[in-house]
TIRO-2110 file (N, C-alpha, C; in Angstrom, 1 decimal):
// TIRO-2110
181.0, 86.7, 119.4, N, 1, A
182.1, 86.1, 118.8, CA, 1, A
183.4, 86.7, 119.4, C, 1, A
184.6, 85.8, 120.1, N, 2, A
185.7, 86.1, 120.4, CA, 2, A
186.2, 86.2, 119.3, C, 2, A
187.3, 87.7, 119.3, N, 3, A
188.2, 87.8, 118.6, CA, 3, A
189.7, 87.0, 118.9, C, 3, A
190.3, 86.1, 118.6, N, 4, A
191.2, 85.4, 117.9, CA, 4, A
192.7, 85.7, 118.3, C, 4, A
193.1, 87.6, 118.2, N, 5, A
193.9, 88.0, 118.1, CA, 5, A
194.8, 88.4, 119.6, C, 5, A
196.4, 88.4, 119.6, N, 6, A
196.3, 88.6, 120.9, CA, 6, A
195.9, 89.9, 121.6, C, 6, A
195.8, 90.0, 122.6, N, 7, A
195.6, 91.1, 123.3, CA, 7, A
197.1, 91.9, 123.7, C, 7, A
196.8, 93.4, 123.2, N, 8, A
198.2, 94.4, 123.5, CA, 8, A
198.2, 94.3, 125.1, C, 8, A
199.4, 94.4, 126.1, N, 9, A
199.7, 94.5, 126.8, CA, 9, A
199.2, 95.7, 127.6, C, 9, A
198.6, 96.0, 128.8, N, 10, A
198.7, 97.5, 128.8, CA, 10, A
199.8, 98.7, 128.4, C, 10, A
200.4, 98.7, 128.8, N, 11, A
201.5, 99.5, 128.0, CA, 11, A
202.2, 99.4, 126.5, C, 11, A
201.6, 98.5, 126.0, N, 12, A
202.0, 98.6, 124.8, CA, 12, A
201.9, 97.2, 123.8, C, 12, A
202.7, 96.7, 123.1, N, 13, A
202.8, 95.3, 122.0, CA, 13, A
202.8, 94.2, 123.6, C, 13, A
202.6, 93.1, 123.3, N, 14, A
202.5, 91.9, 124.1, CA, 14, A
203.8, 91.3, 123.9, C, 14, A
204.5, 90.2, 124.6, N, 15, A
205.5, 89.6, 124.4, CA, 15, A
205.8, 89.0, 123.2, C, 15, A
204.6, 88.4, 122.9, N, 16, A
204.4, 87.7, 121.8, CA, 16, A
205.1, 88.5, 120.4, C, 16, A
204.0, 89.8, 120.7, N, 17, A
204.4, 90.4, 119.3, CA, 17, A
205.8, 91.0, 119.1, C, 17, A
205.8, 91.6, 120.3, N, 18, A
207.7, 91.7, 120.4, CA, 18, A
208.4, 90.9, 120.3, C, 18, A
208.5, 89.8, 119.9, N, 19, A
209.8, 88.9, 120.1, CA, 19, A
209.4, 88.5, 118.3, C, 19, A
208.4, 88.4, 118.1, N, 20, A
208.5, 88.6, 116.3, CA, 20, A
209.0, 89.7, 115.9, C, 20, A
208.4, 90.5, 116.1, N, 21, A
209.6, 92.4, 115.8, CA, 21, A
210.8, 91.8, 115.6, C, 21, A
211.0, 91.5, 117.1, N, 22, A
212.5, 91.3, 117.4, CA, 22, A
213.5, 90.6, 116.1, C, 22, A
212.7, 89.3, 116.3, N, 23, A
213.0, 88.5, 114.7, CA, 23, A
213.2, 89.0, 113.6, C, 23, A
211.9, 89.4, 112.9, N, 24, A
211.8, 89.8, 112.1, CA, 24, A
213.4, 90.7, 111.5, C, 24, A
213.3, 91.7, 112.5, N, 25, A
214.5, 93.1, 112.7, CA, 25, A
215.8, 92.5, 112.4, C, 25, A
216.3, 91.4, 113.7, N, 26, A
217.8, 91.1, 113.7, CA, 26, A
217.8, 90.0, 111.8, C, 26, A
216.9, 89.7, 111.4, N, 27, A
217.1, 89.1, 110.3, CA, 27, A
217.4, 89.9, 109.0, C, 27, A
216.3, 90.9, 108.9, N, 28, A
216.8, 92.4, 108.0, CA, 28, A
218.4, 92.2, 108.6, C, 28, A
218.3, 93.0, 109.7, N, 29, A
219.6, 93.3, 109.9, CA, 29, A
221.4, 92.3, 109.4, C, 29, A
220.6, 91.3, 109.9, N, 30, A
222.1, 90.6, 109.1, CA, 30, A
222.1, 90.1, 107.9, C, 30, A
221.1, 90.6, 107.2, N, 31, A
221.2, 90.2, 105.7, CA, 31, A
222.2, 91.8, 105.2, C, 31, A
221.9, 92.9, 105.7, N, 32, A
222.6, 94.2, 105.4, CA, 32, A
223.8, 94.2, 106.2, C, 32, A
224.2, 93.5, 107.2, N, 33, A
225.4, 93.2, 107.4, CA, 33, A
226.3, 92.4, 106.8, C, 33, A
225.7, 91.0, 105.9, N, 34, A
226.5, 90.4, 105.1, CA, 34, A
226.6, 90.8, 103.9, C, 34, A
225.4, 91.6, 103.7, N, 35, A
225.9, 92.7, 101.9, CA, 35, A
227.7, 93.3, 102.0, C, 35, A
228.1, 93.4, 103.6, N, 36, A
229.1, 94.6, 103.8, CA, 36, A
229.3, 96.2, 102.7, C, 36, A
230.2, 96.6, 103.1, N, 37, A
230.2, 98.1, 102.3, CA, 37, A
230.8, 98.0, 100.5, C, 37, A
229.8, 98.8, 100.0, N, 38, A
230.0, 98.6, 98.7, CA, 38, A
231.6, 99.5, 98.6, C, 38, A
232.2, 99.1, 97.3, N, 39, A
233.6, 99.5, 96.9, CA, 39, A
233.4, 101.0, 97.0, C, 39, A
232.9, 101.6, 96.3, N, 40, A
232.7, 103.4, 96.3, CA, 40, A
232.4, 104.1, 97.3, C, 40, A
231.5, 103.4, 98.7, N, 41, A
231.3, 104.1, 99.5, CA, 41, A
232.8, 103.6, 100.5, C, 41, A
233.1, 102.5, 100.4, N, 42, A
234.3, 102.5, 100.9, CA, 42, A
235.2, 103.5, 100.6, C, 42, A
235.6, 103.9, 99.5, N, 43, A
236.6, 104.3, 98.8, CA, 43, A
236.4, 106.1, 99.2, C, 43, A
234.7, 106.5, 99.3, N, 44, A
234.9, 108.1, 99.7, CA, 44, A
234.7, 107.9, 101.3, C, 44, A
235.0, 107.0, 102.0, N, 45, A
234.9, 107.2, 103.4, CA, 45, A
236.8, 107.5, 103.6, C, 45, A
237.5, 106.8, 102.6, N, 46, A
239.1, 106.4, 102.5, CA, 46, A
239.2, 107.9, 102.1, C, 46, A
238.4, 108.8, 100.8, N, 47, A
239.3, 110.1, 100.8, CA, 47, A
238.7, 111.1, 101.7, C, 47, A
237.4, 111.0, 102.5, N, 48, A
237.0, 111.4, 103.3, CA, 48, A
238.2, 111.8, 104.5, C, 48, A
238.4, 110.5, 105.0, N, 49, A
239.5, 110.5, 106.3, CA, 49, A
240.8, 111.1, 106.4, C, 49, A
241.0, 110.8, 104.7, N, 50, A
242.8, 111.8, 104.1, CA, 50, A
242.5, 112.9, 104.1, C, 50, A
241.5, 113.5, 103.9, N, 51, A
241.0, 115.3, 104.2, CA, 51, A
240.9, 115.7, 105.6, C, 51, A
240.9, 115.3, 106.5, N, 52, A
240.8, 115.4, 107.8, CA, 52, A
241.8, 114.7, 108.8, C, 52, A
243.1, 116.1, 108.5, N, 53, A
244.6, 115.9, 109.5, CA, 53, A
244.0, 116.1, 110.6, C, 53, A
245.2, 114.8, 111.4, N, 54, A
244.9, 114.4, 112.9, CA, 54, A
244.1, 113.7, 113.5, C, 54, A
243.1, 113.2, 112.7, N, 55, A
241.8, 112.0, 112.7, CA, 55, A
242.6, 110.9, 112.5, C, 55, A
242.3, 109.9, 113.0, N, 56, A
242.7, 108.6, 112.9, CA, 56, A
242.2, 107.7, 111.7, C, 56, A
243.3, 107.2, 110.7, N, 57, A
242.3, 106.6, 110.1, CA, 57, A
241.4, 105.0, 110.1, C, 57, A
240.5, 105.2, 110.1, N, 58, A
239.3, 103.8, 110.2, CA, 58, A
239.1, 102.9, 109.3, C, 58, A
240.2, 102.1, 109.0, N, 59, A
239.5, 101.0, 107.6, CA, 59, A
238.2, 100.7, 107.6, C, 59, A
237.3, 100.1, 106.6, N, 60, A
235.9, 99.9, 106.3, CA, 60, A
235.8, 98.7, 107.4, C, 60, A
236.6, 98.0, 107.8, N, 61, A
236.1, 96.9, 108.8, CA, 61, A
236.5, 97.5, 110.2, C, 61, A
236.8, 98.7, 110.3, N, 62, A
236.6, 99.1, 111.8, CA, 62, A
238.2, 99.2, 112.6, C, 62, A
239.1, 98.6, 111.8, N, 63, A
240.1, 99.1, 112.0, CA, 63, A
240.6, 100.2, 111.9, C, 63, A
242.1, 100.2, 113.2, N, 64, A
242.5, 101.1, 113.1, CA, 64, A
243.7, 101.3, 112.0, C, 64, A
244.2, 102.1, 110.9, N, 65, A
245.0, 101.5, 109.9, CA, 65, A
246.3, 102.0, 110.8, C, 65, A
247.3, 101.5, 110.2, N, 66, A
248.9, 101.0, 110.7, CA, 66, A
249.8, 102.4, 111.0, C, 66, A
248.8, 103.2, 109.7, N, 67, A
250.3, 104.4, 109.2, CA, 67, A
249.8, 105.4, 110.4, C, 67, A
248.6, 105.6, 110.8, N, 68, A
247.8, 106.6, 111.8, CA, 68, A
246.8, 105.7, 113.0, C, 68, A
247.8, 105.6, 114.1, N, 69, A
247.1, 104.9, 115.0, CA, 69, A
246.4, 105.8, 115.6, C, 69, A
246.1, 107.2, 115.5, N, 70, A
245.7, 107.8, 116.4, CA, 70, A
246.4, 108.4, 117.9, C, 70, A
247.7, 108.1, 118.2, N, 71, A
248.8, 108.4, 118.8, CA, 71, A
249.4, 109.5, 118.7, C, 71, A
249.3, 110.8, 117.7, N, 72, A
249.8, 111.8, 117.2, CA, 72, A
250.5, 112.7, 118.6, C, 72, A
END
């Protein structure tokens, strides 16, 4: 009786199975990228960065904010 399943690559997963990974992954992935950052962890990353003169500060979407461009 042949088995069914695909066969692993020599070196490792087959195309096949990698490109479902693949899927599978980037799909997780952008459902935790549309959650974005909850208010609280935003808000200690905000007093995080006020405790640390001469750092630039980084709004939660990756900006640079206005009052500290990082130019000092």
């Amino acid at each position: 009786m042949k088995d069914s399943k695909p066969s692993p690559a020599k070196d490792g997963l087959n195309a096949e199975i990698q490109s479902r990974i693949g899927h599978q992954l980037r799909a997780m992935y952008d459902d935790v990228v549309r959650q974005g950052v909850p208010d609280r962890f935003a808000e200690l990353i905000r007093k995080l960065d006020a405790s640390e003169p001469g750092k630039p500060h980084i709004t939660p979407t990756g900006d640079l904010d206005a009052k500290n461009d990082g130019r000092d």
